[in-house]
C-alpha positions as CSV (number, residue, x, y, z in Angstrom):
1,X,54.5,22.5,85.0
2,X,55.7,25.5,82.5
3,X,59.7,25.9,82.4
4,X,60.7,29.1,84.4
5,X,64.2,31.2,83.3
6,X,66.5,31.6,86.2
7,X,68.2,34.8,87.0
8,X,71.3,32.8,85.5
9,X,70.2,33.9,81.9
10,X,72.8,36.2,79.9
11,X,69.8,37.5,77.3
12,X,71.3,35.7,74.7
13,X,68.0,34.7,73.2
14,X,69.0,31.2,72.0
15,X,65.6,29.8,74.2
16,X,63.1,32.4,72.4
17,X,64.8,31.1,69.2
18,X,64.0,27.4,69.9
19,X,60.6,27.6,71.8
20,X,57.9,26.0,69.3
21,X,54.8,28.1,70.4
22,X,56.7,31.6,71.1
23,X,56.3,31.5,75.1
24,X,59.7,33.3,75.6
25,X,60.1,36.9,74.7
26,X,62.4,39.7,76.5
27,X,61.9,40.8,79.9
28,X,64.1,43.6,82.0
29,X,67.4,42.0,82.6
30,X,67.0,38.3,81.3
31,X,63.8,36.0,79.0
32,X,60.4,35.1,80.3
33,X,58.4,32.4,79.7
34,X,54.4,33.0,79.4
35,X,53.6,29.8,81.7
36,X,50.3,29.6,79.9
37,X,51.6,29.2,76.4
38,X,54.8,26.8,77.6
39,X,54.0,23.2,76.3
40,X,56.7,22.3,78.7
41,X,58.8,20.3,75.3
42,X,62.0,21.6,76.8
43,X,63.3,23.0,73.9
44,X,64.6,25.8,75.7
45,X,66.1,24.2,78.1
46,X,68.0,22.3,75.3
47,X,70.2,25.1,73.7
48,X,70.6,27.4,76.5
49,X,73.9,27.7,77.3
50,X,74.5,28.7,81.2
51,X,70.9,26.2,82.1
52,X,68.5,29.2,83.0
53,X,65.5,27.6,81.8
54,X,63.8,24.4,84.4
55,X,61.1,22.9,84.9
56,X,59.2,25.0,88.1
């Protein structure tokens, strides 16, 4: 299952950074993951530093 960003995300754009394929981009208010392109590696998940990103 694709990675989700909780609403616990400060925008800081650390995941978008990290994410292998470019799944994450900038969405109103916090980052997004495109579930289709996720590869679910957890990168993003990784180097986030308040835990937004999980597996759905």
């Amino acid at each position: 299952m694709a990675y989700i960003i909780s609403d616990d995300c400060v925008s800081c754009g650390a995941c978008a950074a990290e994410c292998p394929v470019g799944a994450i981009s900038e969405g109103d208010g916090k980052y997004v993951i495109d579930a289709d392109a996720c590869v679910e590696c957890g990168a993003c998940a990784g180097v986030c530093p308040v835990g937004a990103p999980n597996a759905e």
